[in-house]
C-alpha positions as CSV (number, residue, x, y, z in Angstrom):
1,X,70.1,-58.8,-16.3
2,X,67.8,-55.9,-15.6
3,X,68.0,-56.4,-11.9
4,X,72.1,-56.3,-12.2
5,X,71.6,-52.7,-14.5
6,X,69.6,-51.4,-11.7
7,X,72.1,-52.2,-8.9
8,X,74.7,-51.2,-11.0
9,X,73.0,-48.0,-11.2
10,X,72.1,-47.5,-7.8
11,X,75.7,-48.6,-6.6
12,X,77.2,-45.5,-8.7
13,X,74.7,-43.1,-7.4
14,X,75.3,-44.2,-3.9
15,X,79.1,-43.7,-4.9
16,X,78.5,-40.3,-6.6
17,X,77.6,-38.4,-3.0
18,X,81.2,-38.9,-2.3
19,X,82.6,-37.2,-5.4
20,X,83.1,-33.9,-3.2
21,X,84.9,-35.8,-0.4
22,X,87.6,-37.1,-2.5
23,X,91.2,-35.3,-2.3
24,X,93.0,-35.2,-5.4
25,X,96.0,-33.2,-5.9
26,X,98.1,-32.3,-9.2
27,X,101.3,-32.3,-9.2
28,X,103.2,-30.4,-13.1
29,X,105.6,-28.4,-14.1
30,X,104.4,-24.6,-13.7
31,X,107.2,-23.2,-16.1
32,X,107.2,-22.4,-18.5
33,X,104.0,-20.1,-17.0
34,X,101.4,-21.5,-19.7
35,X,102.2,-25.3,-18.1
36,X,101.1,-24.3,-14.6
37,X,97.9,-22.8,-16.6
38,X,97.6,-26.3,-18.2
39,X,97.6,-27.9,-14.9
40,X,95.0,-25.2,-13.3
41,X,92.4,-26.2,-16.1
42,X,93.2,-29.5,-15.5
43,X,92.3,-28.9,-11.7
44,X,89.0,-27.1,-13.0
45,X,88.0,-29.9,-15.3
46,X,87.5,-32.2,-12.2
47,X,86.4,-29.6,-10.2
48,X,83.3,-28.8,-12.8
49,X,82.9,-32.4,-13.1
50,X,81.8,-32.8,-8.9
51,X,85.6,-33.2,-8.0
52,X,85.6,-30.2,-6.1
53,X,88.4,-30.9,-3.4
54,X,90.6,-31.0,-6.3
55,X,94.1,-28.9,-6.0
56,X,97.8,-27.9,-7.2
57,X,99.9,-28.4,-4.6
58,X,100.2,-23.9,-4.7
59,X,96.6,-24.3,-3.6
60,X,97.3,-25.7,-0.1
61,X,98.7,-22.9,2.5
62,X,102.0,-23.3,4.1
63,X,100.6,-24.6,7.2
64,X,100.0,-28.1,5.7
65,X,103.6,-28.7,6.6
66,X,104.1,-30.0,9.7
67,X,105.9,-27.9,12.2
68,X,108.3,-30.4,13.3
69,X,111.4,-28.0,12.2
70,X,112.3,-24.6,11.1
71,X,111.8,-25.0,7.1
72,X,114.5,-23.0,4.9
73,X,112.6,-20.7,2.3
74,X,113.9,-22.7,-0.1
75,X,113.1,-25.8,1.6
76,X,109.0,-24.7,1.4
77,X,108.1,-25.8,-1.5
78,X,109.7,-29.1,-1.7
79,X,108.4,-29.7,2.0
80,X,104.5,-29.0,0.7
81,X,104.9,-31.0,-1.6
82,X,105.7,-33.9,0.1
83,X,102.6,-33.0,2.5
84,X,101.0,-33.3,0.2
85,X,101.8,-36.6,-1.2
86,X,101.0,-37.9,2.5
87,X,97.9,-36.0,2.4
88,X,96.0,-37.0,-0.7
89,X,93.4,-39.3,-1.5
90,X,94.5,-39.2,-5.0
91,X,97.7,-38.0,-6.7
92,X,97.9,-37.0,-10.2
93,X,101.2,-36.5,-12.1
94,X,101.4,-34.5,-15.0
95,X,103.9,-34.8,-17.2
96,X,103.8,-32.9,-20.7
97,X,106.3,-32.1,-23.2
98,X,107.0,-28.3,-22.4
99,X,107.2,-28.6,-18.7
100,X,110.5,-28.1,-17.1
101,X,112.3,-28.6,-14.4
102,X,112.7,-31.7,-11.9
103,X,110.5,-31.4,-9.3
104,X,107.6,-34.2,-10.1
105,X,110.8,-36.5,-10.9
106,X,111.7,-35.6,-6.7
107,X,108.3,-36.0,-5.9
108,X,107.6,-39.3,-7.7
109,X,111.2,-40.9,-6.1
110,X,109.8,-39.6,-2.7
111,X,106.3,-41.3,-3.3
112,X,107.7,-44.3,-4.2
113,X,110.9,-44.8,-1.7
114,X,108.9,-43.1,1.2
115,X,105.2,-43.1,1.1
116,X,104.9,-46.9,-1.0
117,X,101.1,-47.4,0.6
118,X,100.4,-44.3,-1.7
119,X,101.3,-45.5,-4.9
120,X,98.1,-47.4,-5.7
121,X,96.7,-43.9,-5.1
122,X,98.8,-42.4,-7.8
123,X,98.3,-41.8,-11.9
124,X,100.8,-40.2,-14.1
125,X,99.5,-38.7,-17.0
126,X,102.2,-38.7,-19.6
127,X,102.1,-36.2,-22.8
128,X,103.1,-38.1,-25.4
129,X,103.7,-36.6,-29.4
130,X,104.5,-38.9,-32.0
131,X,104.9,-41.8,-29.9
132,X,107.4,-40.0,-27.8
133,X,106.7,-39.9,-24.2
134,X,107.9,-37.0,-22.0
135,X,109.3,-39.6,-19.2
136,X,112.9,-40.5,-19.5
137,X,114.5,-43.1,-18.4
138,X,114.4,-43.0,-14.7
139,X,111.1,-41.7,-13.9
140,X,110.1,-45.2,-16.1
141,X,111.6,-47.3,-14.3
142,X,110.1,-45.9,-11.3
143,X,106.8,-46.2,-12.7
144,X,107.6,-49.9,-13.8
145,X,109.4,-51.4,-10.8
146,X,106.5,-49.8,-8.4
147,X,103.3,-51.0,-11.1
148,X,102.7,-47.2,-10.9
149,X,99.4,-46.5,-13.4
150,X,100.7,-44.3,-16.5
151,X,98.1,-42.8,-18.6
152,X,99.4,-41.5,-22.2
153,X,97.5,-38.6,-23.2
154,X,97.9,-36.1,-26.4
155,X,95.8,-32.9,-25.9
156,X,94.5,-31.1,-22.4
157,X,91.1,-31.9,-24.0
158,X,92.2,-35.8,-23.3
159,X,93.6,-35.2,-20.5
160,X,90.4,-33.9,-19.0
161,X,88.5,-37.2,-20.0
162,X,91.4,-39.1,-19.1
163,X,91.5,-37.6,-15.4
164,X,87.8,-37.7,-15.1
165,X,87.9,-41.8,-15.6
166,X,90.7,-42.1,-13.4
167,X,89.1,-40.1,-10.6
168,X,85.9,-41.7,-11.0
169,X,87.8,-45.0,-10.6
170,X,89.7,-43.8,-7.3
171,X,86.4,-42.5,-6.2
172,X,85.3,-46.2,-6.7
173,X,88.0,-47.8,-4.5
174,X,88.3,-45.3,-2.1
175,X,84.0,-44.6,-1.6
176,X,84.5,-47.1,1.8
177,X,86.8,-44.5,3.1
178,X,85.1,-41.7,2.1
179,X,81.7,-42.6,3.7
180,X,82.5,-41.8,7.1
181,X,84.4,-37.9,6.6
């Protein structure tokens, strides 16, 4: 048994080196303006835990969209986000109670109906008060009908511990890849 604790333990240090390789990227509501501030301390939390590649999707410049076409202005947004999905080692959804609009419900039906390799590469993290979950109906099926991993959560302090296992998992999965960058 000792021998297997010590490989264990040199197995996860091996692994560790690769925290700063990984690619995660958040993707929240960032109005009303104190969600998006939820979803930058999120994004700090892993940095500060070794995660440092760790982003909002605001954090990538414009250029990360492919030049393929002229982009509407109002077309930006929803294109980087959709580089991003392609992009990432890791996505992270954020869902929480006060966020509005609609755009990670878009970006989760592109994920799954587009990019389906990247789902194993995708959490959601789901705010949940009282029992009551933030998703409605469709995103849930979604999340069902493509095994997508959905993490209930109930403070930003859990969601930090939370998102530091899950990362730390990915990092697991993914260290093969991650070896030779």
């Amino acid at each position: 048994m000792e021998r297997y604790k010590k490989f264990v333990q040199l197995r996860e240090q091996g692994i560790l080196r690769y925290k700063d390789r990984l690619e995660i990227i958040i993707y929240g509501s960032y109005k009303p303006s104190k969600e998006k501030k939820r979803l930058i301390a999120f994004r700090d939390c892993l940095r500060k835990d070794g995660f440092v590649k760790t982003n909002i999707v605001e954090d990538y410049p414009d250029s990360i969209i492919p030049s393929v076409r002229k982009i509407k202005p109002e077309e930006l947004f929803l294109e980087k986000s959709y580089s991003c999905l392609e992009f990432a080692d890791v996505n992270f959804f954020v869902f929480t109670q006060q966020g509005k609009g609609n755009g990670r419900s878009v970006e989760l039906t592109y994920l799954c109906y587009n990019l389906i390799d990247r789902v194993i590469r995708t959490t959601i993290f789901d705010e949940e008060k009282n029992g009551v979950t933030v998703l409605s109906t469709l995103p849930l099926g979604l999340v069902s009908r493509f095994r997508i991993d959905r993490v209930p959560f109930e403070s930003d302090v859990e969601l930090c511990e939370l998102g530091k296992g899950k990362a730390f998992e990915y990092l697991v999965r993914f260290s093969h890849e991650l070896r030779y960058r």
